[in-house]
N, C-alpha and C positions, 0 to 999 in steps of 0.2 A: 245454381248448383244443387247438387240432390246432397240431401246429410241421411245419414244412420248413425245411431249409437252402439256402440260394441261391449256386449257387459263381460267380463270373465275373468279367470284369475292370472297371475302372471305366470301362465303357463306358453307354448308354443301353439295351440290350438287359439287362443285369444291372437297371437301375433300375425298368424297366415290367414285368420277375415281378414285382420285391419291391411294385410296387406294386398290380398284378395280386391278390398275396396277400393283401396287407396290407387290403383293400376287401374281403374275403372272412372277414376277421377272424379268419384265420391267420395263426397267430406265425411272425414270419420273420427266421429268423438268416442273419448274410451273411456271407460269405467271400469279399474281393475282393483280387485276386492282381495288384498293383500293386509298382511298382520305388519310388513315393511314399507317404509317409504320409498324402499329401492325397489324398482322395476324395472324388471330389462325391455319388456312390452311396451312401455312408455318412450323409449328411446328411438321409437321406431317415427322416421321421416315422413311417413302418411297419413302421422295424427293431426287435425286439427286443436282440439282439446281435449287434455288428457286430463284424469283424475285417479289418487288413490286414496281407499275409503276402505275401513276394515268394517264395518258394520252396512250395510246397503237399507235404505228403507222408501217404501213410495212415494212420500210425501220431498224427498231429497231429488230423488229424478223429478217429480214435476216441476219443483223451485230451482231445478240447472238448467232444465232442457225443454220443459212445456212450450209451444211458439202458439198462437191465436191462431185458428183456423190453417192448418199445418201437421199432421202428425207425421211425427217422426220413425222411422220402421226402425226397432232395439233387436240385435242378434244376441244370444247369448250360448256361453262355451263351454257351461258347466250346467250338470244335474240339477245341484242344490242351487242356483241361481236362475235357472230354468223354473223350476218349483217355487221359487221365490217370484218370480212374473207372474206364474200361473192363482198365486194363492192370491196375487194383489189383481186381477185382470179386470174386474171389475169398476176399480177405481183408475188404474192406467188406462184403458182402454180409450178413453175419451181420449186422452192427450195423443198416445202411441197407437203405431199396430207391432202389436203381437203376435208371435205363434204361439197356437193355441191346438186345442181338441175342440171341435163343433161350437166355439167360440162362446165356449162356456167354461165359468169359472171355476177351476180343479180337477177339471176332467183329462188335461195335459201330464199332471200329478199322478192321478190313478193309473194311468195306464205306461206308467213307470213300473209297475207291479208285474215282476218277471213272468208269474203264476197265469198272469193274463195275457199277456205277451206271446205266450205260446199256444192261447187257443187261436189266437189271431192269425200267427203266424202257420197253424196245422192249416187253418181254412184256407190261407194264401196259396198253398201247395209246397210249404217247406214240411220239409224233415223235422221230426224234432224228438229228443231225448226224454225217453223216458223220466218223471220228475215226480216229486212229491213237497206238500208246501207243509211246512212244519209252524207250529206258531209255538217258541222255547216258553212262553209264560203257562202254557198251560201244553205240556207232551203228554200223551200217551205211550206207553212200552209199545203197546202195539201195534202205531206208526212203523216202526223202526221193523218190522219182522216185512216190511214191504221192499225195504233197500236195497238194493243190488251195489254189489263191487266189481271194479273200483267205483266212488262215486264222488263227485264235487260238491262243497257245501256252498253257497252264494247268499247273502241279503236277501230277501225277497224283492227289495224296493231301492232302486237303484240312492236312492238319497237316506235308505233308512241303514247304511253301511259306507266300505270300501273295499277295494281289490286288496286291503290287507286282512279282509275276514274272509275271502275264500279259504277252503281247506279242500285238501284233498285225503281222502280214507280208504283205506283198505281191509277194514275189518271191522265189525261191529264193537270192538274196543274204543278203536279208535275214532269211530262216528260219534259213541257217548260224549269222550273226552272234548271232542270239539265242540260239540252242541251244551254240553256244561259250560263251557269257557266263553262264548259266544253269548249264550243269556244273559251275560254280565250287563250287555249293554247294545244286544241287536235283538229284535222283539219276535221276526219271524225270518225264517229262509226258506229256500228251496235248494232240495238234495237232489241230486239228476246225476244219471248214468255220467261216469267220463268217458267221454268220445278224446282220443288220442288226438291233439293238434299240430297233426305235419301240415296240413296245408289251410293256414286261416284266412278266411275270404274277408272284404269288407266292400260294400257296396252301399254308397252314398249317393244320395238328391235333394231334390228341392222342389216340397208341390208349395204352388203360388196360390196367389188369395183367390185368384179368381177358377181353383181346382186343377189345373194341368201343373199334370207331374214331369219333373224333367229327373231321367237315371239315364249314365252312359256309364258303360263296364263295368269294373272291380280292379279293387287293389286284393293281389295275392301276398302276402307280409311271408315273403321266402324264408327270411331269418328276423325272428320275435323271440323276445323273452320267453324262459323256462322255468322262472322260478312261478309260485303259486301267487305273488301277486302281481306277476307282468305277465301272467298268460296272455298271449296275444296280440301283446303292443309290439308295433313294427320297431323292428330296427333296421333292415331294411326288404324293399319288395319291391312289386313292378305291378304299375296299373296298366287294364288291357282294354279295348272299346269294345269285346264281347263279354256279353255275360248273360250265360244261364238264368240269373235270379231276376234281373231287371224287373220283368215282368210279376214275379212275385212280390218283389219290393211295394209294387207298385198296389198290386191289389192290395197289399196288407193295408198301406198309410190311406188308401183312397174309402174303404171298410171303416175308417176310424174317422173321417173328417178330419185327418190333418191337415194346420199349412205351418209351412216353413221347412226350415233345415231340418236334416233326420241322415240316421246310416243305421244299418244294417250288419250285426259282425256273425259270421257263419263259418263252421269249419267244413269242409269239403274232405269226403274220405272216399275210396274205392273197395270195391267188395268184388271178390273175384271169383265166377261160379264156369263148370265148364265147357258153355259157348259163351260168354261175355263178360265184361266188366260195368259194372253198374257204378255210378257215380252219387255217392249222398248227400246229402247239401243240408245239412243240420243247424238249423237256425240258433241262438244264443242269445243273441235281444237287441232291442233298436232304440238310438238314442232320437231324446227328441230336441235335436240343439242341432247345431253345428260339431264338425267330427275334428278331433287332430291331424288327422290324414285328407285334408282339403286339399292341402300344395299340391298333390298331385294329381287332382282334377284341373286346380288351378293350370298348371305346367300344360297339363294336354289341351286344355282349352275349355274348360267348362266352369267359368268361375261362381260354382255356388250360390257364393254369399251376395255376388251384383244380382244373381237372377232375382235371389226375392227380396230384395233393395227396388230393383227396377218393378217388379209385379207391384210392389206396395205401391208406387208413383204412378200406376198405369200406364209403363214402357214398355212399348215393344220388347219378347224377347232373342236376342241373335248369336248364335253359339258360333267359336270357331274351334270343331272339334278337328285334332290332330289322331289318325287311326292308328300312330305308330305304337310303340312298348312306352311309356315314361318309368324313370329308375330314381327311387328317393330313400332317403337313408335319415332316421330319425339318429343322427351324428351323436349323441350326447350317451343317448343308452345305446346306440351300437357297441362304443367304445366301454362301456359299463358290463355289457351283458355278452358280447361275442369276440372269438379267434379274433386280432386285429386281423385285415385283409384290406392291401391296398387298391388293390383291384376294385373292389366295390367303393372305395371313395372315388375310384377314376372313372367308374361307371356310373354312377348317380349324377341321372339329371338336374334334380332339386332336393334343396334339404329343408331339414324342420325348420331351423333356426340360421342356419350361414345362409344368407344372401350379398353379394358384390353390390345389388342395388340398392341396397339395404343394412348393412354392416355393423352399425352401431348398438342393436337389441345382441348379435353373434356374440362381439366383444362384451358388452358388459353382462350378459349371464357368463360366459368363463370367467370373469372378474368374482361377478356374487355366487360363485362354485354353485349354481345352481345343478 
């Protein structure tokens, strides 16, 4: 039997690999990196062994999981625990495989760096938003005479922040005030035009060790939060087997020497001139893990996280893709963030967290009001 390790926190993006795996009928040990001993991730029927650990360190994975002559391929679900592999890759590497950058040590890290992210993504053929990278320990006034309104403030570095320091400004008052508050305790960002997100795209894959990249379609997140720190997140949308970007995706991560899990988040906007409509496809940034929004590759047949479980063991890979709509509903912030509407719970194919095959992770997060 093939094993993977799954590192992440007890979130629903940790629960849909392990489930992902688990249906593929790979053993799957968890490592969920929680401040509680409650986990609802844990409860889930496809774990082999599970573990919860509020501090994670190298020397802890190789004395749980190292096997002799065996490496085990580790997914993980989060930035900072992604960085956390990357900064040890060195001394894991012998034991595990890793996703990495040119399977070099920290180079998966740096290119977490938003500022960078977009030269990559202009050469791929995306769009991309005007931006300027600020560093608050040391501003100049004269930065700021470059800004345009409206504009979004972001981290520079997907781990040196969170979606609760984005700001959005409208006036050079109010860009001060944010970029003052902010140097409290984030070291640089990037300020970039706001592009309006009616229609946010997300486009996920998986390039395997041995360089083939596998991308099918997009998820369009029809209805996503609207506050400034859920811009974006599905609550719910519908994945399609075409897509525009694929081919972009693809240059970007194959330009970088990536392997493993990654997505794509892009907002798609229409500019309307008078013979045609042009479509813009404005890049945002690419994670280099695994995405919360798997299930619904899952659902339609393209299970991610087995492709590069299977690539790490040198297995054949064999998709059973489905061309139709799939409809998935991240259930916990729909209910938080939108109009109730029953119709899209009777429309949703898969969810974040309720599975019938699966039931027991659903239950106990509405238990821990997660």
């Amino acid at each position: 039997m093939l094993d993977a390790i799954v590192i992440g926190n007890d979130h629903y993006n940790t629960l849909n690999v392990v489930r992902a795996l688990g249906r593929e009928n790979i053993r799957v040990n968890v490592v969920v990196q929680h401040h509680s001993s409650k986990s609802f991730v844990l409860k889930s029927k496809y774990i082999f062994k599970g573990y919860v650990v509020k501090d994670l360190t190298a020397s802890w994975l190789i004395d749980n999981f190292a096997k002799v002559g065996t490496k085990i391929p580790i997914l993980t679900t989060s930035d900072a625990l992604a960085s956390f592999l990357d900064a040890n890759y060195n001394v894991l590497a012998s034991h595990f495989v890793l996703s990495s950058v040119k399977n070099i040590e920290g180079q998966l890290t740096k290119f977490m760096d938003k500022n960078l992210q977009l030269i990559y993504a202009k050469a791929a053929g995306f769009d991309v938003p005007f931006s300027i990278s600020i560093n608050l320990k040391n501003l100049s006034a004269e930065t700021l005479d470059f800004v345009r309104f409206p504009c979004i403030i972001k981290p520079e570095a997907s781990i040196g922040g969170s979606k609760n320091d984005f700001r959005i400004c409208h006036s050079i008052e109010e860009l001060k005030n944010s970029l003052n508050e902010l140097s409290t305790h984030v070291n640089s960002v990037l300020v970039q035009d706001f592009i309006p997100n009616d229609e946010v795209i997300l486009i996920a894959g998986v390039r395997t060790i041995d360089g083939e990249n596998f991308v099918y379609g997009e998820v369009n997140k029809t209805k996503h939060g609207k506050e400034t720190n859920n811009l974006g997140l599905n609550c719910f949308g519908a994945w399609n087997f075409e897509s525009e970007l694929a081919e972009r995706c693809k240059r970007y991560v194959d330009s970088i020497d990536y392997h493993g899990c990654y997505s794509v988040d892009a907002v798609r906007i229409r500019t309307a001139s008078t013979d045609n409509v042009r479509r813009l496809n404005y890049f945002m940034e690419i994670n280099l893990r695994t995405d919360g929004l798997l299930y619904f590759y899952t659902k339609a047949g393209i299970n991610i996280p087995a492709i590069w479980v299977k690539s790490c063991y040198g297995l054949p890979i064999k998709i059973n893709l489905k061309k139709t709509e799939v409809y998935g509903m991240n259930e916990f912030l729909y209910i938080k963030n939108r109009p109730y509407n029953i119709k899209d719970f009777l429309k949703a194919d898969v969810f974040s967290t309720f599975s019938l095959r699966d039931i027991k992770p659903f239950i106990f997060r509405f238990m821990y009001h997660e």
